[in-house]
Structure formats: C-alpha cells, structure tokens
PDB file of N, CA, C and O in Angstrom:
ATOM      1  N   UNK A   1      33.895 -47.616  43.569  1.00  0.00           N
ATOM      2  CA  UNK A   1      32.797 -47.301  42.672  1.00  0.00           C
ATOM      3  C   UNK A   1      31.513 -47.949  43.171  1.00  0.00           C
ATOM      4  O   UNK A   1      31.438 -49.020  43.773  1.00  0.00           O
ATOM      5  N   UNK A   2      30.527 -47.151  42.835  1.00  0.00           N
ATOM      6  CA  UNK A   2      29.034 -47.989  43.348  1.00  0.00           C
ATOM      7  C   UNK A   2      28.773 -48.876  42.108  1.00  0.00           C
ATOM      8  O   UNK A   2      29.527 -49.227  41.200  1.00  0.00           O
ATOM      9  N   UNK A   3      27.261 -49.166  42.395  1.00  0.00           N
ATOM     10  CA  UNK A   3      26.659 -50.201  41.255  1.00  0.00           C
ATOM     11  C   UNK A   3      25.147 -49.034  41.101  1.00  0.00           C
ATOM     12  O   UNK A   3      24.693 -48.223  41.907  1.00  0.00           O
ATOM     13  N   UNK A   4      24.702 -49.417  39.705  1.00  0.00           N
ATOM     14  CA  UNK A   4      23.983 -49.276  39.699  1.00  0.00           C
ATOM     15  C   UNK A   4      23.130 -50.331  38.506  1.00  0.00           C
ATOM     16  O   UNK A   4      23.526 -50.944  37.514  1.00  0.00           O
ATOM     17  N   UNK A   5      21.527 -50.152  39.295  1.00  0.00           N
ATOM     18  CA  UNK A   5      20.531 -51.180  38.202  1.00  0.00           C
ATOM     19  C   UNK A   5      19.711 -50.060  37.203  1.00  0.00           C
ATOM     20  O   UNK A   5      19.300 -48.940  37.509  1.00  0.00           O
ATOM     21  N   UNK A   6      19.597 -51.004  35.477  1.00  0.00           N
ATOM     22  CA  UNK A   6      19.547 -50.631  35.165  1.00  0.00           C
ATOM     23  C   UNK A   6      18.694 -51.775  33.994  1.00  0.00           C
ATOM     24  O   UNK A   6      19.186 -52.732  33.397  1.00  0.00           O
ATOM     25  N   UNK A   7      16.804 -51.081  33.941  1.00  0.00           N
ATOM     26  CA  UNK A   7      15.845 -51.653  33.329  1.00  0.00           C
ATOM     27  C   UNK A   7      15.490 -51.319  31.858  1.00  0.00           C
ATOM     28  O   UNK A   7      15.528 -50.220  31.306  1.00  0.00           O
ATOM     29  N   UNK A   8      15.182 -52.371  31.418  1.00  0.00           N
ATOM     30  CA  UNK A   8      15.153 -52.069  30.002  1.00  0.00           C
ATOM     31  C   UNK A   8      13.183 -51.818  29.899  1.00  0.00           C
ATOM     32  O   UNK A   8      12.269 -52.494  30.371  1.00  0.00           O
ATOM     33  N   UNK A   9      13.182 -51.036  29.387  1.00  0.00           N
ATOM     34  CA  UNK A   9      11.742 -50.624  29.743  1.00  0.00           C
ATOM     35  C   UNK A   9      10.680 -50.435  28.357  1.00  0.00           C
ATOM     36  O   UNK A   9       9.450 -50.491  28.324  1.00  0.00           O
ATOM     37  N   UNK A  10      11.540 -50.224  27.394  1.00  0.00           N
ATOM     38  CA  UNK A  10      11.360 -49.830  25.786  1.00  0.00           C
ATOM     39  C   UNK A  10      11.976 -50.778  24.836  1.00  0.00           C
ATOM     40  O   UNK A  10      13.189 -50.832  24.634  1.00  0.00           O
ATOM     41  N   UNK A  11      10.839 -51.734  24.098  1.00  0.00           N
ATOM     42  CA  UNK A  11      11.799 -52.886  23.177  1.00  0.00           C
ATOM     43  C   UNK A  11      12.712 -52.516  22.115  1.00  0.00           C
ATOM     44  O   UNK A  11      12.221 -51.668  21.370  1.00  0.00           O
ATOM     45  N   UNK A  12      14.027 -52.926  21.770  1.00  0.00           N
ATOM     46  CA  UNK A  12      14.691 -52.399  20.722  1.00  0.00           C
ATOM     47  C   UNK A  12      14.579 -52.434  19.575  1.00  0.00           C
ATOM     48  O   UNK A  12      15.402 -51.979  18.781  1.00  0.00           O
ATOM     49  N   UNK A  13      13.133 -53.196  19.187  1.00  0.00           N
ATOM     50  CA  UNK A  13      13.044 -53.049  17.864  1.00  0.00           C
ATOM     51  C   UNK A  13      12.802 -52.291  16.721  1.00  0.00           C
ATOM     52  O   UNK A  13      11.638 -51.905  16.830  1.00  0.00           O
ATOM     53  N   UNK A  14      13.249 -51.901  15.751  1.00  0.00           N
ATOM     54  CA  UNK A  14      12.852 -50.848  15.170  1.00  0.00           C
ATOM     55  C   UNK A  14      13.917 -49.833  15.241  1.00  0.00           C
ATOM     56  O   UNK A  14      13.963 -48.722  14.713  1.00  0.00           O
ATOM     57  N   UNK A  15      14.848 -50.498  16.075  1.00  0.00           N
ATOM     58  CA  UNK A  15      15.914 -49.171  16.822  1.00  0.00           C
ATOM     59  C   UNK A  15      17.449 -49.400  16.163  1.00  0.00           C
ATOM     60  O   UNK A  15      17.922 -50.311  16.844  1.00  0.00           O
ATOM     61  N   UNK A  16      17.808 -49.256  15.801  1.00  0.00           N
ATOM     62  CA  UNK A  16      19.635 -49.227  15.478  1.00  0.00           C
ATOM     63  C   UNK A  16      20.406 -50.590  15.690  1.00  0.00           C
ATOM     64  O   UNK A  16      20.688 -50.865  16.856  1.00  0.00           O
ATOM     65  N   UNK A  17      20.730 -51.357  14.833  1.00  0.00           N
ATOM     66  CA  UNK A  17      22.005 -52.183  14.654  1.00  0.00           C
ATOM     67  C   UNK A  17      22.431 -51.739  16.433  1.00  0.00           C
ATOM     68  O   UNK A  17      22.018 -52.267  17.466  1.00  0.00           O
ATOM     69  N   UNK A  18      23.335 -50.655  16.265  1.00  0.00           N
ATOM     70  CA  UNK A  18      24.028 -50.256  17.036  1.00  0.00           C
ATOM     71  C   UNK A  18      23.648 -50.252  18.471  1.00  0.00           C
ATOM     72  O   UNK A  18      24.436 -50.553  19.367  1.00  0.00           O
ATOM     73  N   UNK A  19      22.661 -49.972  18.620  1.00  0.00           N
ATOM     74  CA  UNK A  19      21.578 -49.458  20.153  1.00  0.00           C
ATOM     75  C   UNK A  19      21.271 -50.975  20.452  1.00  0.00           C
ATOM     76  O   UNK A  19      21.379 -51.305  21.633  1.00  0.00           O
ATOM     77  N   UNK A  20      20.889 -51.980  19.506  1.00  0.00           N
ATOM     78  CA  UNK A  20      20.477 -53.248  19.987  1.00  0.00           C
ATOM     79  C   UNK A  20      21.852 -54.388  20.137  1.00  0.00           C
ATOM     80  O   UNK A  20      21.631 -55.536  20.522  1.00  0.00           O
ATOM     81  N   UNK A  21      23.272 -53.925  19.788  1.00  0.00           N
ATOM     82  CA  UNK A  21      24.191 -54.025  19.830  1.00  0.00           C
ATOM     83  C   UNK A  21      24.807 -53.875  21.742  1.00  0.00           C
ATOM     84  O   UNK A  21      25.383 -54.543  22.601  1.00  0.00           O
ATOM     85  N   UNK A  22      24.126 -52.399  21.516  1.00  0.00           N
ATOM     86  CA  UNK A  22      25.105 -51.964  23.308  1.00  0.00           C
ATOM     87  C   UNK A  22      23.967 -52.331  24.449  1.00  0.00           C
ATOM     88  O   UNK A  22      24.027 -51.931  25.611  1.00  0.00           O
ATOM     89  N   UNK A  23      23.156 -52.976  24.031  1.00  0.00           N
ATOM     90  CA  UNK A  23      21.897 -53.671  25.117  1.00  0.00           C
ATOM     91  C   UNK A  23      22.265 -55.006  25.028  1.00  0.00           C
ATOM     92  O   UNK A  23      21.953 -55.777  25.936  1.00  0.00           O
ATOM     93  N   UNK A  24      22.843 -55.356  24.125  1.00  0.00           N
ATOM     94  CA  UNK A  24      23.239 -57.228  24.334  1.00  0.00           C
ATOM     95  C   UNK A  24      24.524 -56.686  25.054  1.00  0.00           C
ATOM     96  O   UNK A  24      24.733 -57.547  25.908  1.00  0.00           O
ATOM     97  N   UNK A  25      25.205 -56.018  25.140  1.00  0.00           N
ATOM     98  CA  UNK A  25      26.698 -55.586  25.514  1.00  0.00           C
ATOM     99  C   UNK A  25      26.367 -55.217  27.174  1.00  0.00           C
ATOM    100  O   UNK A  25      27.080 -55.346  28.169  1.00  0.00           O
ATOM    101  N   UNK A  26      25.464 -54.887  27.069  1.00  0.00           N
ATOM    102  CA  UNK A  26      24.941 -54.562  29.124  1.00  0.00           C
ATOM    103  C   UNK A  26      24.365 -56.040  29.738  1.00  0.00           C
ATOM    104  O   UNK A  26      24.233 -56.329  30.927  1.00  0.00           O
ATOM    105  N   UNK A  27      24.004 -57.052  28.313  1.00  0.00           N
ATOM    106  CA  UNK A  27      23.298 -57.970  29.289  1.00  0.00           C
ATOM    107  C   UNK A  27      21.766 -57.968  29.147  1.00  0.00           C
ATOM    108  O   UNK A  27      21.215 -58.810  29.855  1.00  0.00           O
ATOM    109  N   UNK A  28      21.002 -57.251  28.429  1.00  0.00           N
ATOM    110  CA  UNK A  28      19.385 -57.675  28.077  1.00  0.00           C
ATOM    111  C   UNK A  28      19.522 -58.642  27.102  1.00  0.00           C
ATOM    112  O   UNK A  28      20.389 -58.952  26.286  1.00  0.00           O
ATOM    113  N   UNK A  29      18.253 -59.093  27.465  1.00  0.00           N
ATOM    114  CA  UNK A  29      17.550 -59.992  26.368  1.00  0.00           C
ATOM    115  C   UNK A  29      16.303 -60.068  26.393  1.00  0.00           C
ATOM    116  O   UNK A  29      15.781 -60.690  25.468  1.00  0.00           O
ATOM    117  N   UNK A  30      15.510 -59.529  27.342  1.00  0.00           N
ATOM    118  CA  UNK A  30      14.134 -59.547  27.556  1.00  0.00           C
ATOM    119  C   UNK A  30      13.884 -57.638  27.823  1.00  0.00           C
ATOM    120  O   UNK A  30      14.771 -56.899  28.250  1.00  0.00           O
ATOM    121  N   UNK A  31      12.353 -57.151  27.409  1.00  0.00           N
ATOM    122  CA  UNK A  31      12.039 -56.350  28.640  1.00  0.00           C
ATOM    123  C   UNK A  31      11.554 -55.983  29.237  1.00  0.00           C
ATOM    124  O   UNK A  31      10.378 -56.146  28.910  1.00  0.00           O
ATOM    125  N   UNK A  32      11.649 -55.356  30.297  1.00  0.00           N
ATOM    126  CA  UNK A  32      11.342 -55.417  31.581  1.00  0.00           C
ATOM    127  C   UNK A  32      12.724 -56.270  33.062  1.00  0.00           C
ATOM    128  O   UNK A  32      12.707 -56.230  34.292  1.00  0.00           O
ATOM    129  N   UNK A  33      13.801 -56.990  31.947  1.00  0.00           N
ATOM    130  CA  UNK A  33      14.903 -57.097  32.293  1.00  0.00           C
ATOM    131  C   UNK A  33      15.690 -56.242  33.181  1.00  0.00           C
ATOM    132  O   UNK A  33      15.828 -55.079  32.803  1.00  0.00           O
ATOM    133  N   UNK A  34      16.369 -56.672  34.561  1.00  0.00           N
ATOM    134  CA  UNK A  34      16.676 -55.730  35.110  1.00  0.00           C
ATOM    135  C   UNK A  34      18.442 -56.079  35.514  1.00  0.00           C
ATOM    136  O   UNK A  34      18.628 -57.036  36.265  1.00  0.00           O
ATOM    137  N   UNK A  35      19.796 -55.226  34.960  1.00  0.00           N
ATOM    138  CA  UNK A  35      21.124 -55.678  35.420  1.00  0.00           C
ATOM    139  C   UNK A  35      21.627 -54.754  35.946  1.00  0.00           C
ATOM    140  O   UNK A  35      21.447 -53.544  35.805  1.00  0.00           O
ATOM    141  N   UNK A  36      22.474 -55.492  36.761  1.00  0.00           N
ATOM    142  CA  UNK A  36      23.218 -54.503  37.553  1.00  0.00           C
ATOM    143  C   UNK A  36      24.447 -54.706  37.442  1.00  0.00           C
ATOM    144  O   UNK A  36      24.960 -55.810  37.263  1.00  0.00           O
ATOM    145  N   UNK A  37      25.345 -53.065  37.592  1.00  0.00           N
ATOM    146  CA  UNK A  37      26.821 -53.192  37.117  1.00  0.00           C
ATOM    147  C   UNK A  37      27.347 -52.127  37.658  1.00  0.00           C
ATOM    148  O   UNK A  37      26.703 -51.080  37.715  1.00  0.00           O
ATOM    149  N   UNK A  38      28.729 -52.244  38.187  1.00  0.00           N
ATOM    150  CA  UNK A  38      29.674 -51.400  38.431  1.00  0.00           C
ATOM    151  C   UNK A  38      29.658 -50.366  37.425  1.00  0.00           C
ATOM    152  O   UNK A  38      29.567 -50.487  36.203  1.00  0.00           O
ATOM    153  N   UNK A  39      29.805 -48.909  38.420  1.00  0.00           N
ATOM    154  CA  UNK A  39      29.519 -47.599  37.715  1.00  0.00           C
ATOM    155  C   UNK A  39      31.169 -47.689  37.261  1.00  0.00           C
ATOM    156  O   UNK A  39      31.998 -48.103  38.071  1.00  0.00           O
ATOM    157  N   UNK A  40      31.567 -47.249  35.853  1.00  0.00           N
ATOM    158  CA  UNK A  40      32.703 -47.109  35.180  1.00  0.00           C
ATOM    159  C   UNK A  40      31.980 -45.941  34.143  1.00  0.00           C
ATOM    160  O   UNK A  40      30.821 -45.635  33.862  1.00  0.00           O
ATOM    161  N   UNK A  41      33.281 -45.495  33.760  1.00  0.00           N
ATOM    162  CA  UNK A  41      32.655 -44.097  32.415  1.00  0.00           C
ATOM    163  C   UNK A  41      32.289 -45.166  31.459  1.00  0.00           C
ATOM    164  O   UNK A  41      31.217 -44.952  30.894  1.00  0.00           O
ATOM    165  N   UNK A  42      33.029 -46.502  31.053  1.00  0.00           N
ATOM    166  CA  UNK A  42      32.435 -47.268  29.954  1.00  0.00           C
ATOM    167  C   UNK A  42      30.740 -47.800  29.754  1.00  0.00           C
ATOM    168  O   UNK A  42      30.135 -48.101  28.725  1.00  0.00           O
ATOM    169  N   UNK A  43      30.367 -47.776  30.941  1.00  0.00           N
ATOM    170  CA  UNK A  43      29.293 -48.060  31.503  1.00  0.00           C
ATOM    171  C   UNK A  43      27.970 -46.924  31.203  1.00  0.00           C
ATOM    172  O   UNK A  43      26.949 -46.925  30.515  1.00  0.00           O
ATOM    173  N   UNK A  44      28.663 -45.969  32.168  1.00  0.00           N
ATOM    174  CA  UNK A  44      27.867 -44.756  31.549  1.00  0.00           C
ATOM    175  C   UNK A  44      27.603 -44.142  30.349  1.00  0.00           C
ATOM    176  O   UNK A  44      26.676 -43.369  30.106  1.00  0.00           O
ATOM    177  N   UNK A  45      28.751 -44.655  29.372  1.00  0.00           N
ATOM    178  CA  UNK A  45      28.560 -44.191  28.405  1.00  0.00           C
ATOM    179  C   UNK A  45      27.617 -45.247  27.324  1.00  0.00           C
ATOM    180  O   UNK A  45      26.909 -44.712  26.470  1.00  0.00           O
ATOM    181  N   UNK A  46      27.657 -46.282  27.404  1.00  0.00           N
ATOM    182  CA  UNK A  46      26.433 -47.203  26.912  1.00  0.00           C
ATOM    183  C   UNK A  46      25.328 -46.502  27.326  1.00  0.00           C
ATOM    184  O   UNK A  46      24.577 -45.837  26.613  1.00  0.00           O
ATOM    185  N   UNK A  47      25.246 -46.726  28.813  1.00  0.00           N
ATOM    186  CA  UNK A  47      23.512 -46.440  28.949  1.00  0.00           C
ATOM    187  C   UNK A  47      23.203 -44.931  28.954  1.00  0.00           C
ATOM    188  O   UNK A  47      22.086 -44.570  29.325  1.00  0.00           O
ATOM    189  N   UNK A  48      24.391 -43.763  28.453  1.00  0.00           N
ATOM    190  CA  UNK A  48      24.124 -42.784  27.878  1.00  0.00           C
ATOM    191  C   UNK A  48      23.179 -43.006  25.956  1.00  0.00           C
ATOM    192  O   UNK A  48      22.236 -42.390  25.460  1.00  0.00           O
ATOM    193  N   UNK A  49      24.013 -44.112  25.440  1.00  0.00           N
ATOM    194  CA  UNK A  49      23.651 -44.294  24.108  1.00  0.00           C
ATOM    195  C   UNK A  49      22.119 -44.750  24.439  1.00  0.00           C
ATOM    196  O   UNK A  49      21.391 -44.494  23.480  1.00  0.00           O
ATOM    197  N   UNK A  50      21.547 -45.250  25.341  1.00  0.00           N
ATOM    198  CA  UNK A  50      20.492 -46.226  25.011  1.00  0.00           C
ATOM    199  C   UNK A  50      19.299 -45.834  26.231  1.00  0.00           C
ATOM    200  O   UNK A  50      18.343 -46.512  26.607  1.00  0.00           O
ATOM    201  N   UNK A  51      19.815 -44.292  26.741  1.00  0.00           N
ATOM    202  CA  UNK A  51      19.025 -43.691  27.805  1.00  0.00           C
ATOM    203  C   UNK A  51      17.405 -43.712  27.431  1.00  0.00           C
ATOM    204  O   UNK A  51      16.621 -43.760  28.379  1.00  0.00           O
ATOM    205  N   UNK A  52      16.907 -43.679  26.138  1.00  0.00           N
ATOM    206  CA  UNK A  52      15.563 -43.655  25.465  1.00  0.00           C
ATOM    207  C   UNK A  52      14.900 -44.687  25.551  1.00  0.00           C
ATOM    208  O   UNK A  52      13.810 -44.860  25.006  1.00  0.00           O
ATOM    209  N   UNK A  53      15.789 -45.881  26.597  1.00  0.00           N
ATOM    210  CA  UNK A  53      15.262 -47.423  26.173  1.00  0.00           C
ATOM    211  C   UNK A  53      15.165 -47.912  27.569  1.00  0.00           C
ATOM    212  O   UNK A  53      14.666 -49.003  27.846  1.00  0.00           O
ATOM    213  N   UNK A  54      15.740 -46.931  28.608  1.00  0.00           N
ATOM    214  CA  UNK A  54      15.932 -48.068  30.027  1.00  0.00           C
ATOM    215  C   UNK A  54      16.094 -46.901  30.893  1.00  0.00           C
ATOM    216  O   UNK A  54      16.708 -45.858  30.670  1.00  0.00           O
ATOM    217  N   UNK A  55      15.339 -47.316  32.063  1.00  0.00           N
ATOM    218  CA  UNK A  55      15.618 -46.806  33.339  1.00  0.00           C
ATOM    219  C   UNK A  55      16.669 -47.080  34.742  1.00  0.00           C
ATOM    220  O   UNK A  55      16.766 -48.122  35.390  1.00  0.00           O
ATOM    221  N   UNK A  56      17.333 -45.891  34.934  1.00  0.00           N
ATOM    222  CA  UNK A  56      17.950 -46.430  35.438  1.00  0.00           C
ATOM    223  C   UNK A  56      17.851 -45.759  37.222  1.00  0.00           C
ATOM    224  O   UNK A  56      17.155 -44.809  37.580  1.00  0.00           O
ATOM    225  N   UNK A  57      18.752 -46.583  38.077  1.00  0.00           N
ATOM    226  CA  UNK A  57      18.620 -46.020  39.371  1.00  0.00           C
ATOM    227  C   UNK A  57      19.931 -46.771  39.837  1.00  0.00           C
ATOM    228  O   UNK A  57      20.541 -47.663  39.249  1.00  0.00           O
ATOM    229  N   UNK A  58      20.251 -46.054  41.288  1.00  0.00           N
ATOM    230  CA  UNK A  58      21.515 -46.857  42.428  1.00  0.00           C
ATOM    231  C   UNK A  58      20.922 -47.570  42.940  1.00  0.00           C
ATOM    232  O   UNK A  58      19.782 -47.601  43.405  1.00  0.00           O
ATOM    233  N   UNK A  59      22.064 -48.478  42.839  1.00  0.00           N
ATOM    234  CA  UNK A  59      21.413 -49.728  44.100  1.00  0.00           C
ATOM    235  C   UNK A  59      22.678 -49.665  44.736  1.00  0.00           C
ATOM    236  O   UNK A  59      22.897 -50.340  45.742  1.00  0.00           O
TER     237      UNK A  59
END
C-alpha cells in the first residue's frame, strides 16, 4: 500500500460532533496541519467523511 498526506485546510468548527471526532481520529489538532498515513479503505473512508475540510495528495 502507498501513503498518502493529508492537510487540514478548513477549521472544524461549527462542523459535526462526528466530523471533529474523525479529524482527532486521523491526527489533527491544528490547521494547516499536515499527516501522513498508509492508504487502507479505513482510511479512505474517514477522509471521504471529512473531504470538505482537507486536502489531500500521494506522497
């Protein structure tokens, strides 16, 4: 599997229990924050939930 990074670009406030839930679950706390993680479907499927909030790219 590759990796990919993945920036939080949009603050969560204002935004869902849930959405500010699966961004502590990837590892933000700031943004402009940038993590990187092994591509898994579990993976994708977070930063499917929270695609409105972070950019992402391969590294």
């Amino acid at each position: 599997m590759g990796k990919i990074k993945i920036k939080l670009v949009k603050s969560p406030i204002d935004k869902s229990k849930r959405q500010k839930a699966t961004l502590v679950a990837l590892g933000f706390r700031k943004v402009n924050q940038i993590v990187e993680h092994e591509v898994t479907p579990q993976i994708e499927g977070m930063v499917r939930k929270v695609e409105h909030l972070v950019q992402v790219e391969n590294a």
